[in-house]
MIVOMI-710751 format. One record per atom (N, C-alpha, C): residue in one letter; atom name; z, y, x. Coordinates in steps of 0.05 Angstrom, whole numbers. Example, Ala and Ser with C-alpha at 12.3 -4.5 7.8 and 13.67 -1.06 7.14 Angstrom:
<recs>
 nupa dopa     zz     yy     xx
    A    N    156   -114    264
    A   CA    156    -90    246
    A    C    156    -66    264
    S    N    142    -45    257
    S   CA    143    -21    273
    S    C    157      1    258
</recs>
This chain:
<recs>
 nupa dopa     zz     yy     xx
    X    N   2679   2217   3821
    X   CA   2686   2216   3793
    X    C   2673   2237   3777
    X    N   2666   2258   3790
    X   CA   2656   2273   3779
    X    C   2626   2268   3771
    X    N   2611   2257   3791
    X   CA   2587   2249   3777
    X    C   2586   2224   3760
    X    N   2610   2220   3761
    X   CA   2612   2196   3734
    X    C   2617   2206   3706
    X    N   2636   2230   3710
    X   CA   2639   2247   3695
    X    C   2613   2260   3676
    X    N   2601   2269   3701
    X   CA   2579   2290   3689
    X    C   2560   2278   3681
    X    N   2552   2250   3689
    X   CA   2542   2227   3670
    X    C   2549   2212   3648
    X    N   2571   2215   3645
    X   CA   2581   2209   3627
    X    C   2576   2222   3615
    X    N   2583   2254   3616
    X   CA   2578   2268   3592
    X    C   2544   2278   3586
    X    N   2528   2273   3601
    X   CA   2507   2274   3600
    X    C   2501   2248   3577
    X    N   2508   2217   3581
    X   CA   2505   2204   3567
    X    C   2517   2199   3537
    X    N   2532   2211   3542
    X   CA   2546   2229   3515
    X    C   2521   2247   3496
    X    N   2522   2260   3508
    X   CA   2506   2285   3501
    X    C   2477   2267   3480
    X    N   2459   2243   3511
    X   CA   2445   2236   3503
    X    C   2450   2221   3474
    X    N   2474   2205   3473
    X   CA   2487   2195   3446
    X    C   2480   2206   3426
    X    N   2486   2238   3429
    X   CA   2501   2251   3404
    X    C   2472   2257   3401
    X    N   2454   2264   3418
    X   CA   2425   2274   3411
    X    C   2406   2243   3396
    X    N   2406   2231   3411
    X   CA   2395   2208   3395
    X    C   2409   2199   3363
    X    N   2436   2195   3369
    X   CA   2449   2191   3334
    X    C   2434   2215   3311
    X    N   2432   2237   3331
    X   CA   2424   2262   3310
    X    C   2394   2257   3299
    X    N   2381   2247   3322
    X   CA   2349   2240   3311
    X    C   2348   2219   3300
    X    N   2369   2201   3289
    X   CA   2370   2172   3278
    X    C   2371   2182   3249
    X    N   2397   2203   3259
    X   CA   2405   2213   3231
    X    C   2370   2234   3213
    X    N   2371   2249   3237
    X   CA   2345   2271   3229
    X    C   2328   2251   3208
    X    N   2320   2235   3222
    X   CA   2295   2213   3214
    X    C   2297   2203   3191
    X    N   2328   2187   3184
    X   CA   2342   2177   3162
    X    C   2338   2196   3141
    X    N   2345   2221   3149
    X   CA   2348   2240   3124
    X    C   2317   2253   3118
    X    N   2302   2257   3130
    X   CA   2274   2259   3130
    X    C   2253   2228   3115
    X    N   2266   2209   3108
    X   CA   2263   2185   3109
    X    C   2265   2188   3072
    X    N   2299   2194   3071
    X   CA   2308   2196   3046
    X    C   2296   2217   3026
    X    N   2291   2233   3044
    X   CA   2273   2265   3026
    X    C   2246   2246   3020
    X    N   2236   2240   3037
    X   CA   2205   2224   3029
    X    C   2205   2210   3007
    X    N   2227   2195   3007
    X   CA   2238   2175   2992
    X    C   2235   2191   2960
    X    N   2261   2213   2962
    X   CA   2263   2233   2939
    X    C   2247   2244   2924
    X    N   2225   2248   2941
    X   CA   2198   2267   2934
    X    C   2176   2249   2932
    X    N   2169   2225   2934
    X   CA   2156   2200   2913
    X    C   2165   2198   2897
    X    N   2195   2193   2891
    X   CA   2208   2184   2869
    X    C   2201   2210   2834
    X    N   2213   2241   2853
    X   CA   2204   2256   2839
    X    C   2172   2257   2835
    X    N   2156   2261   2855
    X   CA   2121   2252   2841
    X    C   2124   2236   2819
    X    N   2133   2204   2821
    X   CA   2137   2194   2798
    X    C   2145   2201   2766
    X    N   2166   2208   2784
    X   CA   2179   2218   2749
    X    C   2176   2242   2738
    X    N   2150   2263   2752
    X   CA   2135   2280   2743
    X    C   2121   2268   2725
    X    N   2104   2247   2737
    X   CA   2079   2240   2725
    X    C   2093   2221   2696
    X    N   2109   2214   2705
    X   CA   2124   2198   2671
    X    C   2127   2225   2655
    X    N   2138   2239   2664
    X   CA   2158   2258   2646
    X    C   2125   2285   2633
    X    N   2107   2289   2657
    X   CA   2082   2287   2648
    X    C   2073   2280   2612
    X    N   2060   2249   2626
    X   CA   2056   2237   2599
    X    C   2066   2232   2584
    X    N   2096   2235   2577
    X   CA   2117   2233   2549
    X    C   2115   2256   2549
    X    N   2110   2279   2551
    X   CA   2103   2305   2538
    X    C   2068   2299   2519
    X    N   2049   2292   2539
    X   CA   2026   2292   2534
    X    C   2038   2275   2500
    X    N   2048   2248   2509
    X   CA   2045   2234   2482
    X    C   2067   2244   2460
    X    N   2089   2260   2463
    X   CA   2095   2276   2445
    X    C   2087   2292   2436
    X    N   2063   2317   2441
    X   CA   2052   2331   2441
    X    C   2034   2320   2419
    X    N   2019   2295   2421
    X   CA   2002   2281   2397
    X    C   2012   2267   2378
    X    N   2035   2260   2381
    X   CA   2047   2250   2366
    X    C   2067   2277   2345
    X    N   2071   2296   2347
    X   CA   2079   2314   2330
    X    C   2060   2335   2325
    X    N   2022   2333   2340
    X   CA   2013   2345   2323
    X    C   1997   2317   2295
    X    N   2003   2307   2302
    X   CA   1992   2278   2284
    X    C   2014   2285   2260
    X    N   2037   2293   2273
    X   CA   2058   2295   2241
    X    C   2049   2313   2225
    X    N   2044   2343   2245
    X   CA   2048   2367   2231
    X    C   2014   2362   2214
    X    N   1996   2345   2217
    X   CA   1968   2347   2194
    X    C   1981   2332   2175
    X    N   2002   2311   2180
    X   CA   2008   2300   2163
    X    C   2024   2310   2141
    X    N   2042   2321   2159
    X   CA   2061   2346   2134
    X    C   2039   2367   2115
    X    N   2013   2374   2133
    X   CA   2006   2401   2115
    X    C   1984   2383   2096
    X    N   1978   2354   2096
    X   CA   1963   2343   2083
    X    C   1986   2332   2054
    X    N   2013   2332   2055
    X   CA   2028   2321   2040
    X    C   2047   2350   2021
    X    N   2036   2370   2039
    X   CA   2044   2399   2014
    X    C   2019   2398   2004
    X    N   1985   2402   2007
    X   CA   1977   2395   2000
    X    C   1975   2381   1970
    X    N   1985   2353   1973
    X   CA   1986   2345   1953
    X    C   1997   2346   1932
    X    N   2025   2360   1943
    X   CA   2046   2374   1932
    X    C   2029   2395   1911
    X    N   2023   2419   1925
    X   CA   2014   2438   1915
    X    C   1995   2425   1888
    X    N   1981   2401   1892
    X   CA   1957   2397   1881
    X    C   1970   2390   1846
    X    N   1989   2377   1859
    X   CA   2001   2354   1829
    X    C   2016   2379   1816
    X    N   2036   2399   1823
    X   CA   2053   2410   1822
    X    C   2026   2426   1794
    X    N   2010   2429   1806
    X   CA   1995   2450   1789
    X    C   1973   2433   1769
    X    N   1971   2407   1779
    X   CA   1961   2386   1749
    X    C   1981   2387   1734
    X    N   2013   2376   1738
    X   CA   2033   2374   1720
    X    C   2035   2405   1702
    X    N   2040   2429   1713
    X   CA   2041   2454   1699
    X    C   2007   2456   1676
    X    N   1990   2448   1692
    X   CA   1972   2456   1668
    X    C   1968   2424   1646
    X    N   1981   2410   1651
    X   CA   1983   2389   1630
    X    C   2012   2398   1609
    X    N   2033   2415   1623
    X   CA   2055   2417   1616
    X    C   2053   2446   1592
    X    N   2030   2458   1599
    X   CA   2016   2480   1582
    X    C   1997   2474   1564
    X    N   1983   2453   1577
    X   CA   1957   2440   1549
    X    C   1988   2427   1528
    X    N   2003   2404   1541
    X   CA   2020   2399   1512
    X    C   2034   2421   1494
    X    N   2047   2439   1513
    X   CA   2064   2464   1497
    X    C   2044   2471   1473
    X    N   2013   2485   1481
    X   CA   1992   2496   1462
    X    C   1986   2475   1453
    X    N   1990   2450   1450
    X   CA   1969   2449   1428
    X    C   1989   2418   1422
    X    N   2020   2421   1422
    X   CA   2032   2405   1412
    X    C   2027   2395   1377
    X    N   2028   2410   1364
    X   CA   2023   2400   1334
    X    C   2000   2413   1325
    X    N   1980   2415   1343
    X   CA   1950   2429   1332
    X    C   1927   2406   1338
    X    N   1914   2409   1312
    X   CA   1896   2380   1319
    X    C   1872   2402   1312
    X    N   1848   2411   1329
    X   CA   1816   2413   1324
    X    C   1805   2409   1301
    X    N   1791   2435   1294
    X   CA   1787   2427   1269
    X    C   1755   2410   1259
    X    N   1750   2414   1274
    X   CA   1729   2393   1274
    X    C   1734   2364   1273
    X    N   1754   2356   1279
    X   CA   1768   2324   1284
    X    C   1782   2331   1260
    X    N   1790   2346   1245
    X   CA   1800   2336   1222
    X    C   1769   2336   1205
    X    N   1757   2348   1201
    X   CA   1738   2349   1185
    X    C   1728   2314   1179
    X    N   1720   2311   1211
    X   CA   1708   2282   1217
    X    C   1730   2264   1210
    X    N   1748   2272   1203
    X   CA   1775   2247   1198
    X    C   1770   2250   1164
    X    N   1771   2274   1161
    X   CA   1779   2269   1126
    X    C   1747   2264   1117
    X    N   1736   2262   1127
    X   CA   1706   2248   1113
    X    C   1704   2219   1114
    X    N   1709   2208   1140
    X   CA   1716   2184   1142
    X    C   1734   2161   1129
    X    N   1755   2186   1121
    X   CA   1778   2178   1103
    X    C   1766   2184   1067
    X    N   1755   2195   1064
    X   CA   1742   2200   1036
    X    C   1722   2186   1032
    X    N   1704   2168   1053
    X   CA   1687   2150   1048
    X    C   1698   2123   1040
    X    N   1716   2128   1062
    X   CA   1734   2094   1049
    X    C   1749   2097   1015
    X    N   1771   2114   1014
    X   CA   1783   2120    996
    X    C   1767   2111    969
    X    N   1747   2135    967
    X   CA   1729   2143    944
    X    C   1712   2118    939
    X    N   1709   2085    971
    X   CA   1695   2069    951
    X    C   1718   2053    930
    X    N   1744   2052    930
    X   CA   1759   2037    925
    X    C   1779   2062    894
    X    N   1781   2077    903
    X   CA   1791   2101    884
    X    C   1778   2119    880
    X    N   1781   2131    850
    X   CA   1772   2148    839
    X    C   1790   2182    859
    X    N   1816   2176    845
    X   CA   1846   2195    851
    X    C   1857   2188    877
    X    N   1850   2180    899
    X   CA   1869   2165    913
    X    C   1899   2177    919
    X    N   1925   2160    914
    X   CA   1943   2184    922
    X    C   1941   2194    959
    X    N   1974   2206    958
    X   CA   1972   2221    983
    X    C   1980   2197   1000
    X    N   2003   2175    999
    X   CA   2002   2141   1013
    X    C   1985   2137   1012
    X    N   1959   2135    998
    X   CA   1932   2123   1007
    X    C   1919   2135   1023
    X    N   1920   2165   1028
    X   CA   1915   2180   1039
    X    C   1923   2171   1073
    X    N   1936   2176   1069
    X   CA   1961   2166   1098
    X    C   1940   2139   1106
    X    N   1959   2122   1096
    X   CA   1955   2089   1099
    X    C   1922   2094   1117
    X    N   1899   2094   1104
    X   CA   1875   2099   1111
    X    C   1877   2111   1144
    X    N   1885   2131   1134
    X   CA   1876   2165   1162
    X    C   1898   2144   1184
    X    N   1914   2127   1190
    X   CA   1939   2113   1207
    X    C   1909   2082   1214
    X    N   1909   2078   1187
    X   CA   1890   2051   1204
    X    C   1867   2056   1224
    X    N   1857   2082   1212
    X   CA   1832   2098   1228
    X    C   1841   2101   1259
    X    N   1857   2111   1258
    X   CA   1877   2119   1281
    X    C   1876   2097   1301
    X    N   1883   2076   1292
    X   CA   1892   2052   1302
    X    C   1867   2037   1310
    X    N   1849   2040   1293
    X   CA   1835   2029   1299
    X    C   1809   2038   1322
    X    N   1814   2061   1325
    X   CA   1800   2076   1355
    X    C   1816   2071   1375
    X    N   1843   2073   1374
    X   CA   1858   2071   1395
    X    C   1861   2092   1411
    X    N   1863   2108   1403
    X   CA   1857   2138   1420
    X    C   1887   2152   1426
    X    N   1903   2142   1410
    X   CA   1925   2156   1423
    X    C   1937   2182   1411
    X    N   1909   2192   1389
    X   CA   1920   2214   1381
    X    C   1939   2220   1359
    X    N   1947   2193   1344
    X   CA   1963   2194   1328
    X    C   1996   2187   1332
    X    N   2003   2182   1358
    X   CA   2017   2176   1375
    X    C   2032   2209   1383
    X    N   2019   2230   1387
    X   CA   2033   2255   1393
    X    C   2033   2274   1362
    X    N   2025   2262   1342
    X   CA   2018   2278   1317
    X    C   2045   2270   1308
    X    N   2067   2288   1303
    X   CA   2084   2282   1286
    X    C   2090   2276   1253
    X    N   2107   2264   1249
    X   CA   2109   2250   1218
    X    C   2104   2280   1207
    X    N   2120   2304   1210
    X   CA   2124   2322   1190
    X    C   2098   2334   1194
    X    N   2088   2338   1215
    X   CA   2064   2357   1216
    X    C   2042   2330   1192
    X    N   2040   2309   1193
    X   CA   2017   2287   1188
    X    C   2023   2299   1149
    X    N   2052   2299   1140
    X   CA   2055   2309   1115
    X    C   2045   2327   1106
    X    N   2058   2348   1130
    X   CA   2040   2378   1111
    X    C   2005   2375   1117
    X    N   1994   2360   1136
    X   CA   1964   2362   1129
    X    C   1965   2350   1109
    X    N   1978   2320   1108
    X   CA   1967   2312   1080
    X    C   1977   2324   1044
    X    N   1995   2329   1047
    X   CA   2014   2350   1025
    X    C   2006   2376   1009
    X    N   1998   2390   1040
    X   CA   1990   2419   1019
    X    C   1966   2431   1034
    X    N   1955   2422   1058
    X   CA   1928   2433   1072
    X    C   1905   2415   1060
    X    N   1903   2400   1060
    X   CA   1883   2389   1059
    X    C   1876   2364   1038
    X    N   1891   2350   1033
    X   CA   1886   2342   1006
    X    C   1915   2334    988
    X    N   1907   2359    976
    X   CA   1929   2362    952
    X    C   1929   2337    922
    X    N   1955   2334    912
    X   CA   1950   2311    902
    X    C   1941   2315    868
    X    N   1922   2309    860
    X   CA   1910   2309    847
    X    C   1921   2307    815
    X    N   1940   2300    810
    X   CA   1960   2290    791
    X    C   1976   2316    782
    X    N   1976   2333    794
    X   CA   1998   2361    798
    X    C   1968   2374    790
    X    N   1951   2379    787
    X   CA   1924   2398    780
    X    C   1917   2399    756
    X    N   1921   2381    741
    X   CA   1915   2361    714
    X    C   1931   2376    702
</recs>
């Protein structure tokens, strides 16, 4: 019995040694397994960096191309917002000159006196009839005092 014994436990033994290299193998099997899996999802996790990487420097030209523009308008609007302030009720005096000649050619073939409404009436169709826009920012009161007391005074009051 005893060498049944000691074979036995010999065959035992051999059991427990073979289960262990079933197991060894299995778990050497599963690491292999693990460590493809991870290669893989290196190489994914890799290229979703690579393509985030281009994809947020693609934003950031985009952002510094849109202050850019920012900056660009920000400083057309201020120097448009400065040309109107200066030169809100100031008209060139050369453009009046060329207005009130234009306006005294017509006037003078039709009137001797013309009043200061004829005055007007004329210098508005002129206006209108270039299309330019500039009589459009010229206010009523400023259009009076040119016509009133700068520039042609009414002739009726001199007499």
């Amino acid at each position: 019995m005893a060498t049944k014994r000691g074979e036995k436990r010999r065959i035992d033994d051999n059991e427990r040694f073979s289960k262990h290299s079933t197991e060894g193998s299995e778990a050497e099997k599963r690491v292999r397994i693990s460590d493809d899996s991870v290669d893989v999802n290196k190489k994914a996790i890799e290229k979703l960096l690579r393509t985030n990487s281009q994809i947020i420097s693609k934003l950031e030209v985009l952002i510094t191309g849109q202050k850019n523009l920012e900056t660009r308008l920000s400083s057309i609007e201020k120097k448009l917002n400065d040309y109107n302030k200066n030169n809100n009720n100031t008209i060139d005096p050369e453009y009046v000159k060329e207005l009130v000649k234009k306006v005294s050619k017509i006037l003078f073939e039709n009137f001797v006196y013309p009043s200061q409404d004829e005055y007007k009436l004329v210098t508005e169709k002129i206006f209108k009839r270039r299309k330019s826009g500039i009589y459009a920012p010229v206010q009523k009161k400023s259009m009076d005092y040119f016509f009133r007391k700068k520039n042609c005074p009414d002739f009726s009051t001199i007499t």
